[in-house]
C-alpha positions, -999 to +999 in steps of 0.1 A: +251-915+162+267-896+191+269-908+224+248-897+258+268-888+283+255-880+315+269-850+343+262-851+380+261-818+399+260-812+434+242-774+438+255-762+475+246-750+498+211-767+497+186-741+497+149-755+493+141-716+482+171-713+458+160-747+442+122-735+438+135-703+422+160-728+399+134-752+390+102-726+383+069-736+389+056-771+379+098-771+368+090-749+337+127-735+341+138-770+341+118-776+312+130-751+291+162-758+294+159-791+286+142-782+254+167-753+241+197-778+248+182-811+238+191-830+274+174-845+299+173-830+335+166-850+369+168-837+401+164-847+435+173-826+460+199-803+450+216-832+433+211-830+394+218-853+365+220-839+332+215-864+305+223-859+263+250-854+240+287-847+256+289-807+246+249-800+254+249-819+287+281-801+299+270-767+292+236-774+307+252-784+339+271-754+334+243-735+334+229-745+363+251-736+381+252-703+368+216-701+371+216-715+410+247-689+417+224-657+403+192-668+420+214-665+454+220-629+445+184-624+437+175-637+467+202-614+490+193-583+475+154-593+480+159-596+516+186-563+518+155-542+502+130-561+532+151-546+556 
């Protein structure tokens, strides 16, 4: 039996927007991740905690940030089109 390791990530700059757009509604994006990697996901904030085996935990905190980094870009080219 493997053993759960757990990553701490710090998403910045805190962005309630960003995080809502992250998260989904009801945190189905949150959801779904944790379901396709097999690890656990709490939040607060924009301070997560990814919980599950060693190589799954660290590529969903991976993807995160990914994720958190792309939603910024979706969001800047949403307000350049506004304008």
């Amino acid at each position: 039996m493997s053993k759960l390791t757990s990553n701490e990530i710090l998403l910045e700059p805190s962005d309630n927007k960003r995080l809502a757009s992250l998260c989904g509604p009801f945190d189905d994006n949150i959801k779904q991740i944790e379901r396709r990697l097999g690890v656990e996901i709490t939040y607060r904030s924009n301070e997560f905690k990814v919980t599950g085996q060693a190589q799954q935990s660290s590529g969903a905190a991976q993807l995160l940030k990914l994720l958190y980094i792309a939603v910024s870009y979706t969001h800047l080219r949403a307000h350049e089109t506004r304008h």
